[in-house]
C-alpha positions in Angstrom: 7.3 -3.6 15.0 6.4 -1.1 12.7 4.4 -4.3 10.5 1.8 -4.4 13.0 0.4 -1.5 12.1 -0.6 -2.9 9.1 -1.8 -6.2 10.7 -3.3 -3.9 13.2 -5.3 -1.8 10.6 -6.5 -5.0 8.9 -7.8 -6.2 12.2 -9.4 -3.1 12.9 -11.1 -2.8 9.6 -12.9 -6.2 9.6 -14.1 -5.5 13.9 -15.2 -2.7 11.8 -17.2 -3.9 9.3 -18.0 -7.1 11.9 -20.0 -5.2 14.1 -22.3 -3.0 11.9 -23.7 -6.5 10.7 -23.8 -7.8 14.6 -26.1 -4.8 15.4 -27.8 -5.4 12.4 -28.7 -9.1 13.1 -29.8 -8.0 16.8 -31.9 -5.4 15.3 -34.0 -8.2 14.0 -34.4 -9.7 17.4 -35.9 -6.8 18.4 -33.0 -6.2 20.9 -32.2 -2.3 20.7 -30.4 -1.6 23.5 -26.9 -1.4 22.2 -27.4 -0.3 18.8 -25.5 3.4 19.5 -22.4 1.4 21.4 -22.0 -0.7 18.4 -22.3 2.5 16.0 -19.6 3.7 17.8 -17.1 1.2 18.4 -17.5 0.4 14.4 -16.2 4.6 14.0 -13.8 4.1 16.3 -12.6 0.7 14.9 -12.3 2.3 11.5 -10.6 5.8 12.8 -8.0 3.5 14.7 -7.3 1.3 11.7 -6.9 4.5 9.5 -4.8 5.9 12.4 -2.4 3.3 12.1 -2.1 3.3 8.4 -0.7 6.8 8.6 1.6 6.2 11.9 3.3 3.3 9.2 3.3 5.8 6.4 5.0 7.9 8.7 7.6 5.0 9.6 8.5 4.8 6.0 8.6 8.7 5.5 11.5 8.5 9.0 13.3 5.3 7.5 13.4 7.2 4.2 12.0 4.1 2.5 10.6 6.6 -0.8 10.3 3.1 -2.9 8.0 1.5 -0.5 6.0 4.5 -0.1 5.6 5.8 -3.5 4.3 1.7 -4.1 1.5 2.1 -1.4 0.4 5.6 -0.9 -2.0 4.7 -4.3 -3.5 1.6 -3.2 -3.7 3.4 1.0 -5.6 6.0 -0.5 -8.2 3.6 -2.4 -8.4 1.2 0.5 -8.8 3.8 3.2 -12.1 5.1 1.0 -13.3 2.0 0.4 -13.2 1.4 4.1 -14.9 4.6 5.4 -17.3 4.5 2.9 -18.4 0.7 3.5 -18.4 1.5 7.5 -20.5 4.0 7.5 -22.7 3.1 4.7 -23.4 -0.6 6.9 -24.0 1.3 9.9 
């Protein structure tokens, strides 16, 4: 169960980064209607994906798995950045 998170948070990241570049390519249809629904939902994509990348760092901090999470906290960190900086650079 706990390895849905992750699939989760992947998920979440790309509906993240997908729909900054759908408002974009309405923008340029001159639609503007949605533009602040789709601003959100990207945040709130990313905050959930984040969100679910601690709730499994918490798993392996209960399950006292200290190899697993001393292997990911590094590349978390990195990954989480890269993601909140590309999603709200693209918005």
């Amino acid at each position: 169960m706990a390895g849905l998170l992750n699939v989760g948070g992947l998920l979440l990241g790309l509906i993240a980064w997908i729909l900054p570049v759908v408002n974009i390519i309405r923008h340029k249809e001159h639609d503007h209607q949605n533009w602040v629904t789709f601003s959100i939902m990207s945040i709130g994509a990313c905050a959930i994906s984040l969100c679910f990348q601690i709730f499994y760092h918490n798993h392996l901090v209960t399950i006292e798995d200290w190899g697993a999470l001393m292997d990911t906290t590094g590349a978390l960190a990195y990954v989480a950045a890269i993601l909140l900086t590309v999603t709200v650079i693209i918005m």
